[in-house]
Backbone as ProteinMPNN parsed JSONL, in Angstrom:
{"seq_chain_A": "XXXXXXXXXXXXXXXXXXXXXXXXXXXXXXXXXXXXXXXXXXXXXXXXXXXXXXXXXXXXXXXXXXXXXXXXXXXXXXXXXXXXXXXXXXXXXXXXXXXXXXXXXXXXXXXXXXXXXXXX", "coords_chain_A": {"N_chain_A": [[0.838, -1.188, 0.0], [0.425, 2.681, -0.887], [1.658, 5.394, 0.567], [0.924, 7.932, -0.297], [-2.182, 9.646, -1.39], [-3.319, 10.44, -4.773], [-5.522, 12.633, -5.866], [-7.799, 12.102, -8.335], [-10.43, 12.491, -9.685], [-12.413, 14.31, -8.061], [-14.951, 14.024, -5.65], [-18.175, 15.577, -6.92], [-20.461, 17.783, -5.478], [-24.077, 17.676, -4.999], [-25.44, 20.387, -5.306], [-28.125, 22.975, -5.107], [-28.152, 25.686, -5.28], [-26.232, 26.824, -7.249], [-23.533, 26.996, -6.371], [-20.565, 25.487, -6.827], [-18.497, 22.988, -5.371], [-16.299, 20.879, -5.112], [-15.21, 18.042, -3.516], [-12.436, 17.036, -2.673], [-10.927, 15.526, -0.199], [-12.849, 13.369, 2.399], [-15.78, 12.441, 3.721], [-17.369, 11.85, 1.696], [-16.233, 11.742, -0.041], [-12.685, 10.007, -0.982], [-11.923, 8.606, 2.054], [-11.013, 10.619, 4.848], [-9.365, 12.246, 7.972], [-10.039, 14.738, 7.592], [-11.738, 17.168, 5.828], [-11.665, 18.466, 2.577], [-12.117, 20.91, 0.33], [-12.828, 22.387, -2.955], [-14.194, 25.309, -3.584], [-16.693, 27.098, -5.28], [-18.359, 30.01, -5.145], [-21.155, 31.746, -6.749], [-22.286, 35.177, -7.536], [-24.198, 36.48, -5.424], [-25.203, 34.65, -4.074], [-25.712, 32.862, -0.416], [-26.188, 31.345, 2.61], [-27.98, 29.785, 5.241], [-27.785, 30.479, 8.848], [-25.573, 28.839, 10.94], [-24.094, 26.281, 13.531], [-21.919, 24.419, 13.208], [-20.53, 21.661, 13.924], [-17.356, 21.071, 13.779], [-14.423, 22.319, 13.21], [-13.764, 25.03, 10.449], [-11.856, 25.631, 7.824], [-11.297, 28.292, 5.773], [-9.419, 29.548, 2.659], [-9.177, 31.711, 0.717], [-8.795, 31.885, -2.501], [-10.363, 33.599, -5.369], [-11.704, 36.784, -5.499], [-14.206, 37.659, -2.768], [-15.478, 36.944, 0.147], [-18.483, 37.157, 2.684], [-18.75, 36.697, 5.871], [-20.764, 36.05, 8.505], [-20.672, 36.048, 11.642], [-21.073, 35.307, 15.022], [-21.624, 38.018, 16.0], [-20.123, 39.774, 14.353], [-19.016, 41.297, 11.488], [-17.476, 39.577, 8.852], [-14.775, 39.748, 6.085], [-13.495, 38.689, 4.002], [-10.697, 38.528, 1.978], [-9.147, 37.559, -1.447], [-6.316, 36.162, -1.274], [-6.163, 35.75, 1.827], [-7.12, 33.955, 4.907], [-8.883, 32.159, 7.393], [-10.022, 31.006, 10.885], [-12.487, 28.946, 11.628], [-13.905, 28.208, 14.77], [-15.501, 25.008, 15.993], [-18.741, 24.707, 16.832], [-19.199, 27.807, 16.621], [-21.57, 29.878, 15.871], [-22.362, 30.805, 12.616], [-22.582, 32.679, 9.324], [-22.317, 32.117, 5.903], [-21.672, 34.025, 3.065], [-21.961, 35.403, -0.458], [-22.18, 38.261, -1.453], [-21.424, 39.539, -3.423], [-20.356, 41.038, -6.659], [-19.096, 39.576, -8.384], [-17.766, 36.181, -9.153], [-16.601, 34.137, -6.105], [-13.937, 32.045, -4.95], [-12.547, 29.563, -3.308], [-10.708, 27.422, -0.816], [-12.247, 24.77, 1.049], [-10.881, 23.706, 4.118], [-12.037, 21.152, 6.776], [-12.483, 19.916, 9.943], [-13.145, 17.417, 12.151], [-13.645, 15.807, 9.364], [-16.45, 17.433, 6.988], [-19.803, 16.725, 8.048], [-22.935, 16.99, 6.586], [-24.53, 16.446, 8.977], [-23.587, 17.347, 11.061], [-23.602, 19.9, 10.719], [-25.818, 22.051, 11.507], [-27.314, 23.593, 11.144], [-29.606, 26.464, 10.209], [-33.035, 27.192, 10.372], [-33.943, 28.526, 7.274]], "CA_chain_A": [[0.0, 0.0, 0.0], [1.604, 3.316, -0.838], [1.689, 6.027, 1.618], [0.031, 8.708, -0.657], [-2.916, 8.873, -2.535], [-3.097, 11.822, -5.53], [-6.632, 12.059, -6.046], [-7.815, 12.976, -9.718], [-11.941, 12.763, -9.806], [-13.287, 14.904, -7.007], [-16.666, 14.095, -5.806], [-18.853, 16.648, -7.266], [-21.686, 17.405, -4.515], [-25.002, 17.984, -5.62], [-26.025, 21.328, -4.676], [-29.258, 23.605, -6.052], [-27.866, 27.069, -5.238], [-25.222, 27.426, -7.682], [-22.386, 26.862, -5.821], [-19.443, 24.162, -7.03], [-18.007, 21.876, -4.612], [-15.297, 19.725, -5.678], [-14.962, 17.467, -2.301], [-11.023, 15.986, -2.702], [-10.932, 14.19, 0.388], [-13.387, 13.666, 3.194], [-16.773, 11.417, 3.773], [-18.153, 11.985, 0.594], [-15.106, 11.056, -1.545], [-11.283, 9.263, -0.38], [-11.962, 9.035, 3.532], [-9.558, 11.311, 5.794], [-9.805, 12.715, 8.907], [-10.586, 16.089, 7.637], [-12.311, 17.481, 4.385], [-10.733, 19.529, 1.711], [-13.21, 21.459, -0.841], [-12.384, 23.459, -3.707], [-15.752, 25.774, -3.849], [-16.464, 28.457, -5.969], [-20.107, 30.487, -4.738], [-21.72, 32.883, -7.455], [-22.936, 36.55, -6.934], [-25.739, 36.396, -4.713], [-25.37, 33.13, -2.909], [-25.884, 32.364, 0.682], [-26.046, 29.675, 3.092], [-28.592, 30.115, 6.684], [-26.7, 30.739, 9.605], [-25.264, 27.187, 11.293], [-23.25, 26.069, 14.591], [-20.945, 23.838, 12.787], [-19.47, 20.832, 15.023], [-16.418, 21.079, 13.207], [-13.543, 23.784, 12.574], [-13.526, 25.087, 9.357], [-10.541, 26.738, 7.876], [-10.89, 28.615, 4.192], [-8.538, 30.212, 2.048], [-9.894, 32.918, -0.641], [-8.401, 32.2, -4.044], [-10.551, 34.915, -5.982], [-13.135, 36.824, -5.193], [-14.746, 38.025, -1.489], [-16.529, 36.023, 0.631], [-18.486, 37.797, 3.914], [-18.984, 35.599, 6.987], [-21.106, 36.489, 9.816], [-19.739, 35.171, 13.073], [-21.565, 35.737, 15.94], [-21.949, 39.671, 15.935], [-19.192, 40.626, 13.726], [-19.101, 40.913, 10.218], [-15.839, 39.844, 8.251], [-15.236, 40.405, 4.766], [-12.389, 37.884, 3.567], [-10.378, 39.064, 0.324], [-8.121, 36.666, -2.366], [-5.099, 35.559, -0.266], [-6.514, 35.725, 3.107], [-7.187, 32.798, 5.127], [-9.824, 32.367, 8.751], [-10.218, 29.833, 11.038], [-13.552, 28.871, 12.378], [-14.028, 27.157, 15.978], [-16.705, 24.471, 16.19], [-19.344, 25.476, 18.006], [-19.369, 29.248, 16.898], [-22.69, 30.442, 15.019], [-21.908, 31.703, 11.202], [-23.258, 32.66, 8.301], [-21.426, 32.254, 4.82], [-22.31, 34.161, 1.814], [-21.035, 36.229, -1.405], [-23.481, 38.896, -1.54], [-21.147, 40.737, -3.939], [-20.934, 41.046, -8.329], [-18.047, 38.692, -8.56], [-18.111, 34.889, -7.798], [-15.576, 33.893, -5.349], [-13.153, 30.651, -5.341], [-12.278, 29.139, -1.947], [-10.563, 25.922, -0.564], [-12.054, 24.838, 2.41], [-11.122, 22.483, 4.925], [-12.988, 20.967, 7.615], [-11.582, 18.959, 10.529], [-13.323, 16.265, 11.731], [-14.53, 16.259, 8.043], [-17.44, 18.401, 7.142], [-20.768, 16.4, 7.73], [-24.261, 17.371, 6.947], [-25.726, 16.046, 10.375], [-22.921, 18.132, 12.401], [-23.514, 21.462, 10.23], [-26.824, 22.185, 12.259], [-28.164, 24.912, 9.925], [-31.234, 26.889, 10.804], [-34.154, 27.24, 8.974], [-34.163, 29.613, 6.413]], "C_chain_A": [[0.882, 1.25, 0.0], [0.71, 4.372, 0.274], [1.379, 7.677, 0.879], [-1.334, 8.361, -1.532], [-3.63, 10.538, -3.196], [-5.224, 11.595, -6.331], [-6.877, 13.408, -7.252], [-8.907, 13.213, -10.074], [-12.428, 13.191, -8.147], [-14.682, 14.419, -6.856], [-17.313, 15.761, -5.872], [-19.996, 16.477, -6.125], [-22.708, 18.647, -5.054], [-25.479, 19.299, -4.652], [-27.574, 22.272, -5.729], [-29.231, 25.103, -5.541], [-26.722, 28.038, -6.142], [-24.446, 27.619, -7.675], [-21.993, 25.48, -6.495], [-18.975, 23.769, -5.708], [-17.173, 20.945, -5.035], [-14.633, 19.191, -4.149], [-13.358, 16.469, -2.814], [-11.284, 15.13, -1.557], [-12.091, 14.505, 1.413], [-14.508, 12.542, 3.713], [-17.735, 11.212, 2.787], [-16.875, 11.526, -1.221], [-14.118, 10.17, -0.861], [-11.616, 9.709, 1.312], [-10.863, 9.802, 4.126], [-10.356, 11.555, 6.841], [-10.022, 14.491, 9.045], [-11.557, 16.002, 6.146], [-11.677, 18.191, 4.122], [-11.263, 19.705, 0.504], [-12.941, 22.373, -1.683], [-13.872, 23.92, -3.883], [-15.695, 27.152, -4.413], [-18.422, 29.267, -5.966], [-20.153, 31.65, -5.606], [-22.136, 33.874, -6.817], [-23.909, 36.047, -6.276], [-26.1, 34.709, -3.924], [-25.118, 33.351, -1.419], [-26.467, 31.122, 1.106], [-27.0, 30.115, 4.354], [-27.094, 30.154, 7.603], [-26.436, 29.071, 10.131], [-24.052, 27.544, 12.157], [-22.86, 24.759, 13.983], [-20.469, 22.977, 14.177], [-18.213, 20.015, 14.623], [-15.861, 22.196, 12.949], [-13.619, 23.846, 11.171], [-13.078, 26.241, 9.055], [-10.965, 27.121, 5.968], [-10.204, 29.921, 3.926], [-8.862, 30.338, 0.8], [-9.47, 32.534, -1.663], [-8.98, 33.386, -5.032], [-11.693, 35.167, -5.447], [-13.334, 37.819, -3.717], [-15.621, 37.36, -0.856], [-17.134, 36.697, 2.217], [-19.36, 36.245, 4.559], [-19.254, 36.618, 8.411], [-20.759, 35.618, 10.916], [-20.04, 36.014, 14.166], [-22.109, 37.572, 15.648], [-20.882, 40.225, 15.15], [-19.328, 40.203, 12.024], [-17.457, 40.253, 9.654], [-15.942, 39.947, 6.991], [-13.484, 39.527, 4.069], [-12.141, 38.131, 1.979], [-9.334, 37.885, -0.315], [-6.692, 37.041, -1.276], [-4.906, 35.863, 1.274], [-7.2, 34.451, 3.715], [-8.484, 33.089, 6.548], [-10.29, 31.011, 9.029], [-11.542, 29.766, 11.892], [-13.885, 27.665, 13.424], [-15.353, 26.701, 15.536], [-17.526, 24.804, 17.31], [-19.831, 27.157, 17.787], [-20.631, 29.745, 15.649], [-22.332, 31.444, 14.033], [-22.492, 31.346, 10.467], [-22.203, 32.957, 7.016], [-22.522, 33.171, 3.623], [-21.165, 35.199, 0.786], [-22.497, 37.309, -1.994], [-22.451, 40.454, -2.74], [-21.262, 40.261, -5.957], [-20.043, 40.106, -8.595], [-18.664, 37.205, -7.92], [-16.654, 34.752, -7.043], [-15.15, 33.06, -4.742], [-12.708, 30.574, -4.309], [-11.576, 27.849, -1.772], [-11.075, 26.088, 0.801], [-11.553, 23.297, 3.021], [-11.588, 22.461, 5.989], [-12.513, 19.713, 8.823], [-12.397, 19.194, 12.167], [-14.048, 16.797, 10.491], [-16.028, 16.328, 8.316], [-18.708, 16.831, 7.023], [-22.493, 17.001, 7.852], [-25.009, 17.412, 7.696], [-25.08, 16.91, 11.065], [-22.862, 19.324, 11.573], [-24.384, 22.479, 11.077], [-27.143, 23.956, 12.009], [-29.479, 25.463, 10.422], [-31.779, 26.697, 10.08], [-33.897, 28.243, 8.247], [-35.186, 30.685, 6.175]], "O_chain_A": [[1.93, 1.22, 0.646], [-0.445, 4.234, 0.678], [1.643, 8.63, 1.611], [-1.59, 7.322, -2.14], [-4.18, 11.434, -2.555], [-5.803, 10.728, -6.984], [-6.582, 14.601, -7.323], [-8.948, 14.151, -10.87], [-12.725, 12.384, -7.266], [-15.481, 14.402, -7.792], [-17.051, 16.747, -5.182], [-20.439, 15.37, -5.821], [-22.501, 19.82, -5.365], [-25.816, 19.186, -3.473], [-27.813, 22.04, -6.914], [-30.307, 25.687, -5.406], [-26.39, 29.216, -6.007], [-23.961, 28.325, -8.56], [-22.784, 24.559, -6.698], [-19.254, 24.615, -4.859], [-17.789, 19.944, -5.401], [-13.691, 19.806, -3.649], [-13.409, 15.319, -3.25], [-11.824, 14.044, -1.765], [-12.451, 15.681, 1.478], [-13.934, 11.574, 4.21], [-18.754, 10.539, 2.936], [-16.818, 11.265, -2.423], [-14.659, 9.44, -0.03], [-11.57, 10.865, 1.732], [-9.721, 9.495, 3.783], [-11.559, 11.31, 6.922], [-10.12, 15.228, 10.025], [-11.947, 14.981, 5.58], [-10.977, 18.786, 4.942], [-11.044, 18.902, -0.403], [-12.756, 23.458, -1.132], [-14.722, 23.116, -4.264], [-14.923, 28.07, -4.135], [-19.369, 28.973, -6.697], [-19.356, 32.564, -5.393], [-22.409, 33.754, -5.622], [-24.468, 35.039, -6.709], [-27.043, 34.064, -3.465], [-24.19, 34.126, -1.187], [-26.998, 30.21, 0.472], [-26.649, 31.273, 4.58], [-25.917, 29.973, 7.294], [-27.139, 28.176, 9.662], [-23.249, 28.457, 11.969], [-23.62, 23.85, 14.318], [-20.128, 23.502, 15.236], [-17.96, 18.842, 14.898], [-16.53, 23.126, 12.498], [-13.552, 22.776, 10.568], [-13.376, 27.365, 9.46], [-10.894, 26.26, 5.091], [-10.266, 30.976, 4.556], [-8.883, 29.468, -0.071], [-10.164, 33.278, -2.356], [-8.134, 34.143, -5.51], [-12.534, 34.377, -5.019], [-12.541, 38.756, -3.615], [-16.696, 37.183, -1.431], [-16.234, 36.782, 3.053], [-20.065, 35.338, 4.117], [-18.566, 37.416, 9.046], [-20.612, 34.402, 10.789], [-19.54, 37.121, 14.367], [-23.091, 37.919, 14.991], [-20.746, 41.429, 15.366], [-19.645, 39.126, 11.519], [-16.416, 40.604, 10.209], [-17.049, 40.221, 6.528], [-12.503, 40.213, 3.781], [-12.939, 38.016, 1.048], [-8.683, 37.291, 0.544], [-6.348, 38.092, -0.735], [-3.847, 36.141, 1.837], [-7.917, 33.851, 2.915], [-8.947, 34.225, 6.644], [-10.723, 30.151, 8.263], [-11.645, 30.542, 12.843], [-14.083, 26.494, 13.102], [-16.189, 27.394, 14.956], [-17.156, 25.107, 18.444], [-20.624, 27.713, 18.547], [-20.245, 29.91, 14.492], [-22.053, 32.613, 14.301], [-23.012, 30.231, 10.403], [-21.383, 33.873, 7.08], [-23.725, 33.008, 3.418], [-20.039, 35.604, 1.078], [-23.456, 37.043, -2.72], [-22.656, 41.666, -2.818], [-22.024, 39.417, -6.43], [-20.55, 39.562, -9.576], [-19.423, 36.952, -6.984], [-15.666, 35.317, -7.513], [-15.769, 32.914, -3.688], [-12.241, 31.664, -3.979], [-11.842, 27.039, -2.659], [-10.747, 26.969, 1.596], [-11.761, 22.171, 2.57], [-11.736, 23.556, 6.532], [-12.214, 18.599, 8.392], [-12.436, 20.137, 12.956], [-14.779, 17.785, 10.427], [-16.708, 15.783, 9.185], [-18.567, 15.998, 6.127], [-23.091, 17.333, 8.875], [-26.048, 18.068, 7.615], [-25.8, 17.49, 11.879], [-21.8, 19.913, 11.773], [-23.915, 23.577, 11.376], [-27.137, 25.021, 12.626], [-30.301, 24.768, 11.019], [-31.426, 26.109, 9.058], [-33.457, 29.138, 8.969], [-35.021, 31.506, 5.273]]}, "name": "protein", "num_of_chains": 1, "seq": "XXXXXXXXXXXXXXXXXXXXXXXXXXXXXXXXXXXXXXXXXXXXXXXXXXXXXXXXXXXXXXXXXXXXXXXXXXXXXXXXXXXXXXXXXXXXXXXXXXXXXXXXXXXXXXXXXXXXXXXX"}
């Protein structure tokens, strides 16, 4: 068994907002003990707010991405990075004219049952 593994078909994850997802590793593609998502969210996308029971760390590639976090706004630009404790109530979105290209990772990898999303 070798001691890497170079992974060349991403799982694509089915979304209906317009957002890409290219899941490299995680519980939805090559198991790890984190996730690692190349995502790229169009103008005018958002996500509800959600207490995440997982850290999740992303790093901008193009674009702007604002993230509400608790009471503060942030406003993350192309080659800026932010790490998010599990546990802390945020809201993702790209509420600007550009889309904007992200990697994230997620550690324990990202799952849908431990995202715990509000209603919308």
């Amino acid at each position: 068994m070798k001691n890497y593994k170079v992974q060349t078909a991403p799982f694509i994850v089915p979304t209906d907002d317009g957002k890409l997802i290219e899941e490299h590793f995680g519980l939805a593609s090559i198991q790890a003990d984190l996730s690692l998502a190349h995502m790229i969210a169009p103008p005018g996308w958002s996500e509800p707010f959600q207490t995440p029971e997982f850290d999740e760390f992303t790093y901008l590639i193009k674009g702007k991405k604002r993230f509400l976090i608790d009471n503060d706004e942030v406003i993350l630009e192309a080659g800026q990075s932010i790490r998010i404790s599990k546990g802390t109530r945020v809201q993702y979105s790209n509420p600007f004219e550009e889309p904007c290209e992200y990697i994230a990772i997620c550690r324990p990898p990202f799952d849908i049952d431990k995202v715990n999303r509000e209603p919308s």
